[in-house]
C-alpha positions, 0 to 999 in steps of 0.5 A: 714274374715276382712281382705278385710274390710275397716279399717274405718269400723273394727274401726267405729265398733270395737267403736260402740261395744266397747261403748256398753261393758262399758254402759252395766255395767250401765245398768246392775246396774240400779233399775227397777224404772229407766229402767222403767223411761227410757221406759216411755221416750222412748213411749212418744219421739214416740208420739211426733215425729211421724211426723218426723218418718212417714217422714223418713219412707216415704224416705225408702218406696221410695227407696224401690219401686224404687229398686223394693222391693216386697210388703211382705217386703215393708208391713213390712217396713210400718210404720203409725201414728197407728202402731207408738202409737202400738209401743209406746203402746207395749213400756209401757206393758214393763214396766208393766212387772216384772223385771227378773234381780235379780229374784232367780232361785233355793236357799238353804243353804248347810250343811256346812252353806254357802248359795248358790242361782242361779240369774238372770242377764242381758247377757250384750250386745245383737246385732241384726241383722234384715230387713226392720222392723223399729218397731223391732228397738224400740222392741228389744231395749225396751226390752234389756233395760228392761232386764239389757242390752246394745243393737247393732241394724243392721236394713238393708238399706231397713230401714236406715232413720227409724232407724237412726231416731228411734235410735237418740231417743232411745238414747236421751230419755235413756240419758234423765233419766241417763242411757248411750247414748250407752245403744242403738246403731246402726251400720247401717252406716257401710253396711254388712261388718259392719255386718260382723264386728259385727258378729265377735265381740266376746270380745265385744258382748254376744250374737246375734240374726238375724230376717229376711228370711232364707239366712240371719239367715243362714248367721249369724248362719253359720259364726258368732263367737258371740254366736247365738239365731237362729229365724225362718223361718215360714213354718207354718201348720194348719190340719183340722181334721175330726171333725172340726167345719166348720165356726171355721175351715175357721175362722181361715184358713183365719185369720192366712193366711190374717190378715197379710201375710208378717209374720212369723207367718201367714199359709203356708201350709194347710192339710185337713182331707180327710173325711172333705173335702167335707164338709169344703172344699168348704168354706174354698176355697171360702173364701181365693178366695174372699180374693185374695189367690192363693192356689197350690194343686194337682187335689183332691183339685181342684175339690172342688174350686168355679167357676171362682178359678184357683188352681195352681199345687202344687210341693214339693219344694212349701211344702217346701216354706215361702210365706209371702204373699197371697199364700198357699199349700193345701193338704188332708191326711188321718188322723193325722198320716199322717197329722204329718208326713207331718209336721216333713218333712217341718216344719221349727219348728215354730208353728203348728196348729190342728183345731179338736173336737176330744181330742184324735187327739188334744193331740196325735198332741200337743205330736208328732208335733216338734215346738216352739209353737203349737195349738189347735183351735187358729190361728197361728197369737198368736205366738208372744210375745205380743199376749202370754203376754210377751210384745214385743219381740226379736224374735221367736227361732226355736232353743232349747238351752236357749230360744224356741218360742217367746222371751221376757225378760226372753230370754236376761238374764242369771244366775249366782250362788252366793255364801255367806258365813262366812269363810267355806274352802272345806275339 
């Protein structure tokens, strides 16, 4: 698959990754109090060069607009003075998190008197792919660094004058307290055949973990030979049962589809019990109108929209479909059967939501929908590792195997079995 790639770019890369192999050693040794050091360097480089970041940040939006960039991923490309001291913010509820790295797994003492424990460790070096998201370049690094781990970051062209800048910082500030520089590097530079090269760096890389939409986590799941963390796609539901309070109801229809739309984790997809629609409908319709959604359903939906609201006919490729931005599906079902199996069709495995009253229905959702997070009469917006209290995170696995649902540091380490003895042989 390299073999139509520029020599300078396998090379270019090939040092990159080949750098980040030694520092994780380092890293990997490091006491808390000195990965911890690291991160209160980190936050305060932020603080002290937001203008500087705003300025690159501004080139990238620029560019952005004249390339025609739609506004979901120019949204989550933004950044300002408030969203940088978020980010530094985020950075120190790191480091007020307990370190995973030595936390023993299981422990006991065999007959024979070796004693046997199950530890965690740091996975060595993490790579990440992902787009026009400048905040997860601090994230990712801040938590890889926490966890014992050297960190590749491919952030995407949308993003490069961000994170170029963001990633001399990060590796200044590591560098500041002793770690090595390469504990955080970036790859930017080298394009998608850079990419490609990544992907393929298996000697060097332990695990990779794309964030971005849907072809490019299909891409790196598909053709990398570097183990994959697959994150998700967010084709996210909400069913508002029967019984469902209706301010409660358009309370949390309109904070998972508006508080911030370009996400992951905000509402795609309403299902509304049939015999509440009459009675919430109404208002749950009129406030998304207010708010700018444009809502697609078929005729039953349509005869409950306020004047002057135009519902667009919903199709089943729509169910089907991230919006990431002021858009929504509307359906009404005739029960939680129906409103499940609806899901189990399109959901991308995400995170699902029921808004009911009724406990019956609550835990017959929470047992039967297949998700990495679901909910009972919360927005879908809580699926993030921040909102869930695991400081910032890596992403969100929609997959099963070794992490599930929003990532933190847990998901970066392993184990390893240890094994102390004074002599014993196996007979």
């Amino acid at each position: 698959m390299t073999t139509d790639i520029s020599p300078r770019v396998v090379r270019g890369v090939t040092r990159v990754v080949a750098a980040a192999k030694g520092a994780s050693s380092g890293v990997a040794q490091a006491s808390t109090r000195l990965k911890d050091e690291a991160l209160e360097a980190i936050a305060r480089s932020l603080e002290e060069n937001v203008e500087d970041i705003l300025a690159a940040n501004a080139e990238d939006i620029e560019t952005a607009r004249k390339r025609g960039i739609d506004e979901p991923l120019i949204d989550r490309l933004s950044l300002s003075e408030a969203r940088i001291l978020d980010i530094a913010g985020a950075v120190r509820e790191v480091i007020r998190l307990p370190d995973p790295v030595g936390t023993v797994e299981h422990g006991r003492t065999m007959p024979n008197g070796m004693r046997v424990s199950q530890e965690r460790v740091p996975v060595g070096v993490v790579g990440a792919i992902y787009e026009a998201r400048p905040n997860v370049t601090v994230d990712i690094a801040a938590l890889a660094l926490k966890s014992g781990n050297a960190v590749v970051l491919r952030g995407g062209s949308a993003a490069r004058s961000s994170n170029t800048l963001l990633i001399e910082l990060l590796r200044k500030a590591a560098e500041s307290v002793g770690l090595p520089a390469a504990s955080v590097s970036g790859i930017d530079e080298f394009g998608r055949d850079g990419t490609t090269v990544l992907m393929q760096a298996r000697d060097y890389v332990d695990l990779l973990i794309p964030r971005g939409g849907a072809d490019l986590i299909s891409t790196v799941v598909h053709e990398s030979l570097v183990p994959v963390i697959e994150t998700g796609v967010g084709n996210v539901h909400m069913f508002v049962d029967s019984s469902a309070p209706v301010r409660m109801a358009t309370d949390l229809v309109l904070n998972s589809k508006t508080h911030r739309p370009s996400v992951c984790n905000a509402l795609e997809n309403l299902l509304i019990h049939e015999k509440a629609a009459k009675r919430v409908l109404p208002k749950i319709l009129t406030a998304l109108h207010a708010a700018g959604v444009v809502v697609r359903a078929d005729k039953s939906v349509e005869e409950f929209a306020p004047e002057g609201m135009k519902i667009r006919r919903v199709t089943r490729r729509d169910w089907a479909k991230e919006y990431l931005g002021l858009e929504l599906a509307v359906k009404l079902v005739a029960n939680v059967d129906e409103a499940i199996e609806h899901i189990h069709a399109y959901t991308s495995g995400h995170t699902e939501v029921i808004v009911t009253n009724d406990l019956s229905n609550a835990d017959t959702f929470v047992q039967a929908v297949d998700a990495a997070a679901v909910g009972v009469n919360v927005s879908t917006r809580f699926t993030d590792g921040g909102q869930l209290g695991l400081g910032a995170e890596v992403g969100i696995s929609t997959q099963k195997l070794h992490a599930r649902g929003p990532m933190g540091l847990d998901a970066l380490t392993t184990t390893k079995w240890i094994m102390r003895g004074s002599g014993q042989i196996r007979t």
